[in-house]
Structure formats: C-alpha cells, structure tokens
C-alpha positions as CSV (number, residue, x, y, z in Angstrom):
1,X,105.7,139.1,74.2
2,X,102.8,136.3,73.5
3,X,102.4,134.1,70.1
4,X,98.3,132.7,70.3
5,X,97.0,130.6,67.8
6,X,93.2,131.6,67.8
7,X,90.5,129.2,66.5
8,X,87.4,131.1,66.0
9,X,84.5,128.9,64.4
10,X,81.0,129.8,64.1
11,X,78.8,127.4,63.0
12,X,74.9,128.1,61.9
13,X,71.9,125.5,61.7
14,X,68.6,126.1,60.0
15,X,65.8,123.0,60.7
16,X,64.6,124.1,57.4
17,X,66.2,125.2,54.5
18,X,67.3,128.6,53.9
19,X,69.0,130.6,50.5
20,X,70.6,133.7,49.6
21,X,72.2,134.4,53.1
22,X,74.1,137.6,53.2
23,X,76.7,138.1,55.5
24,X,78.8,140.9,56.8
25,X,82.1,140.1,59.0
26,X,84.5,141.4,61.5
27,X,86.9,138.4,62.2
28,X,89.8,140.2,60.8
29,X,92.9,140.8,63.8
30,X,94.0,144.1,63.6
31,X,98.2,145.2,62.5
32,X,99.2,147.8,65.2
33,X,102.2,148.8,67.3
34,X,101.6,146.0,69.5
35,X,100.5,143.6,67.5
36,X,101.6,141.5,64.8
37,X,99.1,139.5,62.8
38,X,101.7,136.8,61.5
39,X,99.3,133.8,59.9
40,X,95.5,134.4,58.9
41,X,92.8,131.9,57.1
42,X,89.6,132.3,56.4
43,X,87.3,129.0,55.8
44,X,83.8,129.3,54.8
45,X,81.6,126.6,53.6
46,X,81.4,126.2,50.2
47,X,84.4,128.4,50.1
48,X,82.4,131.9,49.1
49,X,84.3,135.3,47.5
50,X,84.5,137.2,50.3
51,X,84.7,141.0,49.4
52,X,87.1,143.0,51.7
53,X,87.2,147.0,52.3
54,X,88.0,149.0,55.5
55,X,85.4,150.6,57.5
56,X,85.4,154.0,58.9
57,X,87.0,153.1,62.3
58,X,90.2,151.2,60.1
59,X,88.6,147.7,60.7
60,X,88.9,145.0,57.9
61,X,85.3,144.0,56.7
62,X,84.6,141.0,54.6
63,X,80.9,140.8,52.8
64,X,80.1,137.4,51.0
65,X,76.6,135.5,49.8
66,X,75.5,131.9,49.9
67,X,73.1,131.8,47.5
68,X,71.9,128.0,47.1
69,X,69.8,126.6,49.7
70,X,71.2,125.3,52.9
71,X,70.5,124.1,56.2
72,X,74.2,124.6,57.7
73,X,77.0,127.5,57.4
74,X,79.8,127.8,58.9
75,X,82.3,130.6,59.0
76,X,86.0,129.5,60.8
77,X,88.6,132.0,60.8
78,X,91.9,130.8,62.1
79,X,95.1,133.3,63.3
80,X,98.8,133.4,64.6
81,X,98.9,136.1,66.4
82,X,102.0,138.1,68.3
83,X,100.9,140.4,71.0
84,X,103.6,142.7,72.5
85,X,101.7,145.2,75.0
86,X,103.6,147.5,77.9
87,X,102.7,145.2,81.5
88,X,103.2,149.1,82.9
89,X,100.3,151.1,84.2
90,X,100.0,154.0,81.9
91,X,101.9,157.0,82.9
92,X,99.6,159.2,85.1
93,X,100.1,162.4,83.7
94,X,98.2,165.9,84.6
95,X,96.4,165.9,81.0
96,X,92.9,166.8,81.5
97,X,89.2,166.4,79.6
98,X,89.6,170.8,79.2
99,X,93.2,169.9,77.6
100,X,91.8,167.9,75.0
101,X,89.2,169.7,74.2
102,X,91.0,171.6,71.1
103,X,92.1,168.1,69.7
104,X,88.5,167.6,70.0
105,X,87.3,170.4,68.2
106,X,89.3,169.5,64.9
107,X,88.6,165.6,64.3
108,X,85.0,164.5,63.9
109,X,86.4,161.0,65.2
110,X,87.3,162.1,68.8
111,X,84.1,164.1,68.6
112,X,81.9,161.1,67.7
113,X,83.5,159.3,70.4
114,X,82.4,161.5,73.0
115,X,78.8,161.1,72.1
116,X,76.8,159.3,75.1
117,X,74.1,157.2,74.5
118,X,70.9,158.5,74.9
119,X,69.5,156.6,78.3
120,X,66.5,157.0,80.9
121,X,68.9,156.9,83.2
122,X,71.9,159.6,82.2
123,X,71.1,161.1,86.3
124,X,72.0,157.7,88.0
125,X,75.4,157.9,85.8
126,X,76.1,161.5,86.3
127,X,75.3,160.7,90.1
128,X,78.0,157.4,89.8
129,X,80.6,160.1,88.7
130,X,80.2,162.9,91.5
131,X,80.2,160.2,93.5
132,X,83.5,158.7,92.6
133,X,84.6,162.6,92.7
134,X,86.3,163.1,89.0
135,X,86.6,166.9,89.3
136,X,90.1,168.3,88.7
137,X,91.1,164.7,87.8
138,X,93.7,163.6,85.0
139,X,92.1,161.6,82.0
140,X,94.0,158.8,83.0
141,X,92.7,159.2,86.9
142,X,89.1,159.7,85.9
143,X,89.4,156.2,83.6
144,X,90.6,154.2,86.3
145,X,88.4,155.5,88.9
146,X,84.9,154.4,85.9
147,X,87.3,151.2,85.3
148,X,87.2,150.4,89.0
149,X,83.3,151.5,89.8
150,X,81.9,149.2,87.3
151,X,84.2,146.3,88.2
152,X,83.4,146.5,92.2
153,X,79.8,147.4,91.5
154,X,78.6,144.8,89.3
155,X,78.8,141.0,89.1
156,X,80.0,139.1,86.2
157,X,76.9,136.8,85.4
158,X,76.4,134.9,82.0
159,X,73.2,134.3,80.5
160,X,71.1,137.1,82.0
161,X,72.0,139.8,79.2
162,X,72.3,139.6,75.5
163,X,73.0,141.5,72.6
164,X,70.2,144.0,72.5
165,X,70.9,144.7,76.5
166,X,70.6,148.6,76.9
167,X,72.5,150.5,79.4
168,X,69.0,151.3,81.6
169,X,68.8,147.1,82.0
170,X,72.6,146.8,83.1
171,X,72.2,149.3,85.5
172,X,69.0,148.6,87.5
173,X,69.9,144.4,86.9
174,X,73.6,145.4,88.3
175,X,74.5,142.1,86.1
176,X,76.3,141.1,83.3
177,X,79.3,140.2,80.9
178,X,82.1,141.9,78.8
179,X,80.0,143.9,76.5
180,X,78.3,145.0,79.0
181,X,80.4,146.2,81.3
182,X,82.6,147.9,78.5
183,X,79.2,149.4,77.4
184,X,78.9,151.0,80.9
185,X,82.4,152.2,81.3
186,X,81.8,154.0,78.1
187,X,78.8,155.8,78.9
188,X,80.7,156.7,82.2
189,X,83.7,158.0,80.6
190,X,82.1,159.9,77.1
191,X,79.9,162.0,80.0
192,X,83.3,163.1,81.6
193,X,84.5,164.0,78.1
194,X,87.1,161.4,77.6
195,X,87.2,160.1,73.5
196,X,86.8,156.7,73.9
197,X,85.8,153.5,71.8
198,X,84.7,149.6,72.1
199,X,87.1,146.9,71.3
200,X,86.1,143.6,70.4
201,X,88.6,141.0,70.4
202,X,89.4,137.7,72.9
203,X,91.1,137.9,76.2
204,X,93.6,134.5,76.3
205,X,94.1,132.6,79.5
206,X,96.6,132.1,82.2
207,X,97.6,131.7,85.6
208,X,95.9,134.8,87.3
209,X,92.3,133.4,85.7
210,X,91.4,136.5,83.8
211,X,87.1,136.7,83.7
212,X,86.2,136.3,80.1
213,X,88.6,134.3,79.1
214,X,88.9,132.0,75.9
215,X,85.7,133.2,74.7
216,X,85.3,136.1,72.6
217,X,85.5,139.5,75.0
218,X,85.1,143.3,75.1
219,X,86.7,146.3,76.3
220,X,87.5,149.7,76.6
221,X,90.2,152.1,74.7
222,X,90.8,155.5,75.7
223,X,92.6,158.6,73.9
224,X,95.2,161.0,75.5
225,X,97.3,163.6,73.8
226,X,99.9,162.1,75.4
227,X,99.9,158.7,75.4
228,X,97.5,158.1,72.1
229,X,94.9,154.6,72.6
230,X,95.1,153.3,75.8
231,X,93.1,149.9,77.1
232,X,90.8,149.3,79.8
233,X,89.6,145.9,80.8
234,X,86.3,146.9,83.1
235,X,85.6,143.1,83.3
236,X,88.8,142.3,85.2
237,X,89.7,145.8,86.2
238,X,92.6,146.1,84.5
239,X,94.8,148.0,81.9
240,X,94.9,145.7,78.5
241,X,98.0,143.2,78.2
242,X,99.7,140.6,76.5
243,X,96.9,138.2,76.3
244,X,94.7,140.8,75.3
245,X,94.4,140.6,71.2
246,X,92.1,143.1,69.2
247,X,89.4,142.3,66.7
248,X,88.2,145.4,65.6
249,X,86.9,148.7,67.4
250,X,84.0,151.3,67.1
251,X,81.7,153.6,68.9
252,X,79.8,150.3,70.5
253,X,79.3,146.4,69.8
254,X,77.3,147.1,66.5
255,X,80.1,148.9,65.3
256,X,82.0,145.5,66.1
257,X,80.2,142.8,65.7
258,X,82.6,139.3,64.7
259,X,79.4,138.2,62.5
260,X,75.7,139.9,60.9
261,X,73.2,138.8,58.2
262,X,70.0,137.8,56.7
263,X,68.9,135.4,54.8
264,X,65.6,134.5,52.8
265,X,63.4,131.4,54.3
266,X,61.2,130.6,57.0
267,X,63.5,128.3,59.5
268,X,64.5,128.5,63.4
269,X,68.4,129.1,63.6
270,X,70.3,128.1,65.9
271,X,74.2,129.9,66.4
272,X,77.6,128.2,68.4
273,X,81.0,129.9,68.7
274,X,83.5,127.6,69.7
275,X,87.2,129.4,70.3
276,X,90.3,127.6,70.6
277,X,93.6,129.2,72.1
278,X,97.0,127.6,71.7
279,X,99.8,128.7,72.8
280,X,103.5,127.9,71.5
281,X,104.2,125.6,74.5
282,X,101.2,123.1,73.5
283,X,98.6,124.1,75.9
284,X,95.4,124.4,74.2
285,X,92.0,125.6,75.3
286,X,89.0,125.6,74.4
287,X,85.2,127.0,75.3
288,X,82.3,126.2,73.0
289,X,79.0,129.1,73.5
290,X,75.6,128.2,72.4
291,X,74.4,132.6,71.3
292,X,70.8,133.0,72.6
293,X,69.2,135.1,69.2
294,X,67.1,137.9,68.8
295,X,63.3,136.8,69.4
296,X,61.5,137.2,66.0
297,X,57.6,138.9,65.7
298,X,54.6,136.8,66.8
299,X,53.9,136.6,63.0
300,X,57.0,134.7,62.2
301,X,57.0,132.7,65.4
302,X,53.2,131.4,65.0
303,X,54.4,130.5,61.4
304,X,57.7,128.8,62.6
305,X,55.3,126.8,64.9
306,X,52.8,125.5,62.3
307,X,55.5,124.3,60.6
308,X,56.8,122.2,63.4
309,X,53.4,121.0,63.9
310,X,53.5,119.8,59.9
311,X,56.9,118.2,60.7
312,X,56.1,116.1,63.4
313,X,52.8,115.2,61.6
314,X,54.9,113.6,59.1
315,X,57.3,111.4,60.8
C-alpha cells in the first residue's frame, strides 16, 4: 500500500492575446478497488465553474470557459492518492479469446474494445503475432507474450514521437514513449481478440527506476472472465503496481487525454506540464516537460509570422 501526493500543473502562454478558450479535462483520479482517491483540488486561473459529468468509459470530465482575454492559463490539479495493487503476477489460468467470445457478444463495450485500428501495416502485426506463436494460448499468456515483444523490440526514445504518432510511424521508426508503446500493445492484443483499453495516468518513482516515471504515462488494461481488468505496463514490461495510479481510460489516448481546447485569436502557444510526486516519507520529485503542439496550416503560420515581423518592428 502507497499514499502519493500528485502535483499535476499545466501551464499555457499565448505571445498575443487570446479569449473565449474552451476547455475539456481529464485530470480527475479514478475510485476503484485498488485505489482510493482520499484529497482532490482543482485550481484554475481566475477560478472558472467547471462543469462535471461522466463519460462513457466511467471517467470524470470537467468542461469550463475563459472568456476574457488572456495571454496565460493555467490548470493545476492537486491529489492524495492511496494505491493498493496485488505485487502478484496475475493468475495464469486456461481462459481463452474463444472463451470470451459469448461475453463478447452481449456488451457493446468489450466489443468496441476489440476494434483494431485501421493501419497500412495490419500484415507486419499479424506477422509479430505468428511469430511470437499465440495459438492455443491463455488470454493471460497471449498478453504477456505482446507485453514482452513490444518492450524488447523497441527503444524508449523521447522527443521523436508526438501526439498525432500513428501506429504505421511507431512501427517502421521502432521508437518511442508510453503512449506509444501502449498504443502498439493494443493493436497487438485487439487482433488476437483480447478486450482491451488505454489508461492514462502517472507511474511514481522508486528504487528499481521504472521508465516513465514522474511524468505523466500510459498503459495497457486487459479483460478476463476470470480475473476482470488487469494492467500491462509495455514500457517497463511489467504487470501494473503500487506506484502505478489511474487517470482515466478509453479505447486510445483521445479517449484520455489530461487536457483539449480551442480558443479564438491569432497567437503562438506554447504548453509545460510540470508533475510533482511526494511521498509520505518527504521525498519529493519533480520533472517539468515542455509538449511540442500540433503544427497549424500554412495560412495561419504565414499570419502568425507577419505578426512577429510587426512586433519586432515596434520595439
């Protein structure tokens, strides 16, 4: 059993100003089994209402506005959180993908979970899973034989993937972080039939030096009949622990993301995460991440750079 106090601040900057920025967010920790959300603060500048409903995966969504103009928001969301996860490898019991497949059949969830992307490259996965020989295997075996291919096969790099990385990149670049990696353990495991979803949450440090850690991170769950929601950590190769702490989960990182909007203006943003981890015997740490955004058109940008050129005329 783990108590984390979790610092997650996300701070936006606009070089001009911007109004009537509408945000969506997913910064809410999750109540289940194993863990217990025991202290939770939202702080938002100018201290917005911040409407609240549940999504269809059970996650906690807040939706607020800043209407005035403004050249700086920032959205901290602060939690005590007590984690409580089985150290045990998961039973490996003799339930298999055709032994599910009735479970299947009757909830549209599972079902949507078992959707694969669509990829140019569906034959090189197919080809990773003959390979790794899954047929006659349990769920269980089949997810930590994927876990284990994805960890051994690819190399945990930051700053060569981003957010709009597809599965075709990750596979020929053989690169990448957390949402990656979960990204292609779950195209692996939805084409062997196995229900499974993306979890978004942070990964907290300690002595075995976990990859991923401090920052916010990504994984796997899987369902069995047996044993319900199981975690896989592709990044570390891994089944999910006590410093494992979930944010909210879907069918991929849109379904999940901490933090979306728009806003009216013409103005080059810039995005940081900082998350701080303490933990009850006063170690703290701490890892700040400047988010490289989604490139805008060649209309915007050529207007984004006349303005610059009108800026530095006038100083």
């Amino acid at each position: 059993m783990a108590v984390f106090k979790i610092v997650h601040l996300t701070k936006y900057q606009y070089n001009w100003p911007i109004k009537e920025s509408i945000n969506e967010i997913r910064l809410f920790p999750h109540h289940f089994d194993n863990q217990e959300v025991l202290q939770y603060q939202l702080l938002i500048t100018n201290n917005p209402d911040v409407d609240i409903s549940v999504d269809y995966y059970g996650n906690r969504v807040g939706n607020f506005n800043v209407l005035d103009a403004h050249t700086e928001m920032t959205i901290e969301s602060r939690m005590l959180v007590r984690v409580n996860h089985s150290l045990k490898i998961p039973e490996i019991d003799a339930t298999s993908v055709n032994d599910i497949q009735a479970e299947k059949e009757k909830s549209i969830l599972l079902l949507r979970l078992c959707y694969k992307e669509e990829i140019e490259k569906q034959k090189e996965i197919e080809a990773i899973l003959k390979e790794i020989d899954i047929e006659g295997k349990s769920i269980i075996e089949i997810a930590q034989k994927c876990n284990a291919y994805v960890f051994e096969n690819f190399t945990y790099t930051k700053g060569i993937t981003n957010i709009e990385t597809t599965i075709d990149e990750i596979l020929t670049l053989k690169k990448g972080v957390c949402q990656d990696f979960a990204h292609l353990l779950l195209q692996l495991l939805r084409t062997s039939g196995i229900p499974s979803r993306y979890v978004s949450g942070y990964i907290c440090p300690n002595e075995s030096g976990l990859r991923g850690e401090g920052a916010t991170h990504a994984w796997v769950e899987i369902y069995t009949p047996t044993q319900g929601w199981l975690g896989l950590d592709p990044t570390n190769n891994i089944w999910t622990m006590d410093n494992h702490v979930r944010l909210s989960v879907g069918r991929n990182f849109s379904d999940c993301t901490p933090i979306k909007g728009t806003f009216k203006g013409l103005a080059r943003q810039t995005l940081s995460v900082c998350v701080s981890i303490g933990y009850e015997d006063g170690r703290q740490f701490e890892e700040i991440n400047d988010v490289q955004l989604q490139e805008v058109c060649s209309r915007v940008q050529e207007q984004l750079d006349h303005m610059d050129q009108l800026q530095q005329q006038q100083q």
